[in-house]
C-alpha positions as CSV (number, residue, x, y, z in Angstrom):
1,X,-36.4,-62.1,-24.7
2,X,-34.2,-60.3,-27.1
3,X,-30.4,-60.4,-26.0
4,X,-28.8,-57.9,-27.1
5,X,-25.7,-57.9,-29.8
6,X,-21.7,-57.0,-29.1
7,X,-22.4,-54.2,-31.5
8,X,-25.3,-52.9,-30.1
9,X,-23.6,-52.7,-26.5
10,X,-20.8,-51.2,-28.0
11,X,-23.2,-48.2,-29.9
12,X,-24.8,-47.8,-26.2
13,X,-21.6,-47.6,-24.1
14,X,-20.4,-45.2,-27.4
15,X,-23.6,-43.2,-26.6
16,X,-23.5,-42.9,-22.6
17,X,-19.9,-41.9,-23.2
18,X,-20.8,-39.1,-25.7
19,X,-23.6,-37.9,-23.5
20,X,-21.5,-37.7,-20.5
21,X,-19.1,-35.6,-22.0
22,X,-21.4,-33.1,-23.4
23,X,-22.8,-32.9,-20.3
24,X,-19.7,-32.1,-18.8
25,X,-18.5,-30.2,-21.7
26,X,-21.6,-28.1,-20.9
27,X,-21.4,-27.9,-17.2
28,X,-17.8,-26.3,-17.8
29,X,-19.4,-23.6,-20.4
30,X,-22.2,-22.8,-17.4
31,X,-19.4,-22.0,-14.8
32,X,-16.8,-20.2,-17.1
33,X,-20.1,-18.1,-18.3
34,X,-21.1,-17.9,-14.8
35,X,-17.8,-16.8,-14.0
36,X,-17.5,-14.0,-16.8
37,X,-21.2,-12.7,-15.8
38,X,-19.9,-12.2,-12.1
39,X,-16.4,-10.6,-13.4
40,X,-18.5,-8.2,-15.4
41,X,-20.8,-7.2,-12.1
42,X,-18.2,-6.9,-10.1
43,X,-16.6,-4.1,-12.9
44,X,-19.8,-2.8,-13.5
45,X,-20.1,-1.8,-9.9
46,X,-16.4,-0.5,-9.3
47,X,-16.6,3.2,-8.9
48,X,-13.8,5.3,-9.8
49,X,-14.2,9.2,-9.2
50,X,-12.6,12.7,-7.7
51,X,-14.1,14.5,-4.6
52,X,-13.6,18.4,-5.0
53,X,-13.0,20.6,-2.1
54,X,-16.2,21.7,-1.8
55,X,-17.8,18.4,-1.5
56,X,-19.1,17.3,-5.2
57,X,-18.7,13.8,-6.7
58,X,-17.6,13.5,-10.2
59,X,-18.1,9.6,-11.6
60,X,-15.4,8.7,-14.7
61,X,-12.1,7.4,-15.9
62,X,-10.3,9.4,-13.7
63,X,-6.6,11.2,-14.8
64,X,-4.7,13.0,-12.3
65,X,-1.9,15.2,-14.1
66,X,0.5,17.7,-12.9
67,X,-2.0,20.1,-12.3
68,X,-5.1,19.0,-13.6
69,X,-7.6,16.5,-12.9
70,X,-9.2,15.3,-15.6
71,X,-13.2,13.4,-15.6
72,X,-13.9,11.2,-18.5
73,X,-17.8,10.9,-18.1
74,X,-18.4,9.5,-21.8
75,X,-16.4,9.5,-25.0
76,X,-17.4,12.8,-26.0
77,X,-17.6,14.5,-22.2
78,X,-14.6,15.1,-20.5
79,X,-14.7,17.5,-17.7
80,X,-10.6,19.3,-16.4
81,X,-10.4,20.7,-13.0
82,X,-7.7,22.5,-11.6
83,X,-6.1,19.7,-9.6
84,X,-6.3,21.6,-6.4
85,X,-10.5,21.8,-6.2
86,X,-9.7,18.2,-6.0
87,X,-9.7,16.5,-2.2
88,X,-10.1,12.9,-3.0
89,X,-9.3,10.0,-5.5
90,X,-11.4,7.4,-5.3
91,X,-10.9,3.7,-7.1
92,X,-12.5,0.3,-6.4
93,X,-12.8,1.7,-2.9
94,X,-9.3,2.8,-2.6
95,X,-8.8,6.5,-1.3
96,X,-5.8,8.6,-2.1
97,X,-5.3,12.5,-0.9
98,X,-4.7,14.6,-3.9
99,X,-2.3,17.1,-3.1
100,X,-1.3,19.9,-5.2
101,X,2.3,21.0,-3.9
102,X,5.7,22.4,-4.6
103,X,7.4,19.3,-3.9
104,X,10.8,19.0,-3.1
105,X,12.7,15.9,-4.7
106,X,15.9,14.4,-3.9
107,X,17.7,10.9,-4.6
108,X,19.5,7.9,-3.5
109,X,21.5,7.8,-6.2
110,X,24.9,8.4,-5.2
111,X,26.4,8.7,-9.3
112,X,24.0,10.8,-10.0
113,X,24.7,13.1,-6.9
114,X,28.4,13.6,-7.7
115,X,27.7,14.3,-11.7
116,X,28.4,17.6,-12.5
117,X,25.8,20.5,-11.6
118,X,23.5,17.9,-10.2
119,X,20.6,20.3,-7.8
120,X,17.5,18.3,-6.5
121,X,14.2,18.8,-8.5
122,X,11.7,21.5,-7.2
123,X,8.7,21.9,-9.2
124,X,4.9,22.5,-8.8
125,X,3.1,19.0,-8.9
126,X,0.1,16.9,-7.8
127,X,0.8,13.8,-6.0
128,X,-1.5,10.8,-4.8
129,X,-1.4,10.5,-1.2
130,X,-2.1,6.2,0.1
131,X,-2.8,7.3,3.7
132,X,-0.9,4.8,6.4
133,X,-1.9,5.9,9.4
134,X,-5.2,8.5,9.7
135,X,-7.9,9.7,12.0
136,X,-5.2,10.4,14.7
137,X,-3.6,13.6,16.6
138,X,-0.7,12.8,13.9
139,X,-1.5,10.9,10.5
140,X,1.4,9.8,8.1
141,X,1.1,9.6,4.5
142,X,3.3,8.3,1.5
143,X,3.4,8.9,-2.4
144,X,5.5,8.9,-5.3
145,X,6.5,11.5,-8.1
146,X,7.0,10.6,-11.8
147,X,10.4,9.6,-10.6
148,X,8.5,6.6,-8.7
149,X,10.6,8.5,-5.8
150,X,8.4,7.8,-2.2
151,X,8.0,10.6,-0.2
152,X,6.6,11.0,3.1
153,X,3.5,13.5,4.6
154,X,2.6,14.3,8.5
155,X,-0.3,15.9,9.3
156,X,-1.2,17.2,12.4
157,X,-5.0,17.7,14.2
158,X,-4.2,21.4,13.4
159,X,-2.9,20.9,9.8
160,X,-5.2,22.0,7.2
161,X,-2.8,20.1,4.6
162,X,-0.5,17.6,4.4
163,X,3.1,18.6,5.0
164,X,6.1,16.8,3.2
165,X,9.2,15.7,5.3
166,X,11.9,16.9,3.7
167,X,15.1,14.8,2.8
168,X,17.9,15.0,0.8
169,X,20.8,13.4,-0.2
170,X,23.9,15.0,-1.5
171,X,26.6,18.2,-0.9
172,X,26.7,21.2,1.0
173,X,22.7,22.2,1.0
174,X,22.1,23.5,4.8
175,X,18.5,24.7,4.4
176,X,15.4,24.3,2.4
177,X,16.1,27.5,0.2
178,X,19.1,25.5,-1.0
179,X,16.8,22.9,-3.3
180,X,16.9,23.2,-7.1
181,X,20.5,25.1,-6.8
182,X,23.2,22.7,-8.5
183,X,25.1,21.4,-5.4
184,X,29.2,22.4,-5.1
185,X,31.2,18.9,-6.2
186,X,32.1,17.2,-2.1
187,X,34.2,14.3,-2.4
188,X,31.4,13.2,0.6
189,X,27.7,12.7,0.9
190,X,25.7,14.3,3.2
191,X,22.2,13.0,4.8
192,X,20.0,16.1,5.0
193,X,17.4,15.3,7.5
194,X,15.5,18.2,7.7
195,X,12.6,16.2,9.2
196,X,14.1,16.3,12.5
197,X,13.0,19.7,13.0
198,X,9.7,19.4,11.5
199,X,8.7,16.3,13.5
200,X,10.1,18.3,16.7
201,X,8.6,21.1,16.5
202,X,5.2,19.1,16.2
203,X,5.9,17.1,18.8
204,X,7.8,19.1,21.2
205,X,5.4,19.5,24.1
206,X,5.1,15.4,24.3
207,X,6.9,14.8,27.5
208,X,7.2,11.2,26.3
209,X,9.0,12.4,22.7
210,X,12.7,13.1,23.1
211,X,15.2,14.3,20.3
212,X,16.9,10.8,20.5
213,X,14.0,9.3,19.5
214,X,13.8,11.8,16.4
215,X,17.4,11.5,15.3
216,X,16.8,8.1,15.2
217,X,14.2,7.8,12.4
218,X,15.2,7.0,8.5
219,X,13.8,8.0,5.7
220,X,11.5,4.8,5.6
221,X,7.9,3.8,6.2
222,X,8.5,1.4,9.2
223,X,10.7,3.7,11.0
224,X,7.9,6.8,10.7
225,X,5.2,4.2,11.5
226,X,6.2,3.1,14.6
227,X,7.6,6.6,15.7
228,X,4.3,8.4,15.1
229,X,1.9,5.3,15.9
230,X,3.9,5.8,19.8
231,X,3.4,9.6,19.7
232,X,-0.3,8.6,19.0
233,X,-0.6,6.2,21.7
234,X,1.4,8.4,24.9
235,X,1.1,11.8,23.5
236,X,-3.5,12.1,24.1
């Protein structure tokens, strides 16, 4: 019988230790590779692409611009639209509206109301559309310009487009024809809520929608929400 030495114990506990740890070492590299390899499926199979009006699919890096849509299909094939032949932006299964539009801009920004010759920005854009409520009588939608300014879109069973709410901020600017005209220096602010009418005249002939319940929306997401979500519900 052969007993063994200190030193030789000591070589196989260095050994077992060694081998454990490579072992683990290794098990660590399968996962993180593992991990990488399912990242890389995962963006292989994300699909980003435009929907024109008349129903084709265009698959690419996708660049929606002030009036264009542009289609990067390979380095060397980029196809431009005009951005209203475009219906839909789709990205890793998120759908946006594209809407080409004369939108009508305004601000919060009481300074910059009250500088001189200050007028609200009117010009012809495309904006991206993140629907919040759809597929009913009346659907609400929200977007931002390059300002990062939200806006806010009805659209009615009847409406072949989404319509902006209008809203502005500022001086003495009665009606829409007003916008993009520098506003006459107030020592007050005025809330324009335009909206009011739009959202009555849409929903005017709901017995169960009353002009105190318009005039008391804001210009925000929850208030809209849960103002058209009850027109949805009582007004069939």
């Amino acid at each position: 019988m052969i007993i063994p030495r200190k030193a030789d114990k000591i070589i196989s506990f260095k050994t077992k230790r060694l081998t454990w740890l490579y072992k683990n070492h290794l098990m660590k590299i399968t996962i993180l590779a593992a991990g990488l390899l399912f990242s890389a499926g995962v963006l292989a199979q994300s699909k980003e692409y435009i929907v024109k009006q008349n129903g084709d699919t265009i698959t690419g890096e996708v660049k929606i611009l002030a009036k264009q849509a542009r289609v990067i299909r390979a380095p060397a094939d980029t196809v431009i639209f005009n951005s209203e032949d475009v219906l839909l932006f789709v990205k890793n299964n998120t759908v946006k509206t594209v809407l080409r539009l004369m939108l009508y801009g305004y601000t919060d920004n009481i300074l910059e109301i009250q500088s001189s010759n200050y007028s609200n920005p009117v010009y012809d854009t495309t904006i991206l559309l993140t629907p919040i409520i759809s597929g009913e009588r009346l659907n609400l939608f929200s977007g931002k310009d390059k300002r990062r300014v939200v806006y806010f879109f009805v659209q009615g069973d009847v409406d072949s487009l989404p319509i902006q709410l209008l809203y502005s901020v500022g001086g003495d600017m009665p009606e829409k024809g007003s916008w993009g005209h520098p506003y006459q220096y107030v020592d007050y602010v005025t809330h324009h809520r335009i909206f009011e009418n739009q959202l009555w005249e849409m929903t005017k002939d709901c017995q169960y929608i009353s002009g105190v319940n318009i005039q008391a929306l804001d210009y925000r997401e929850p208030s809209f929400k849960a103002f058209i979500k009850r027109f949805n519900k009582l007004c069939k």
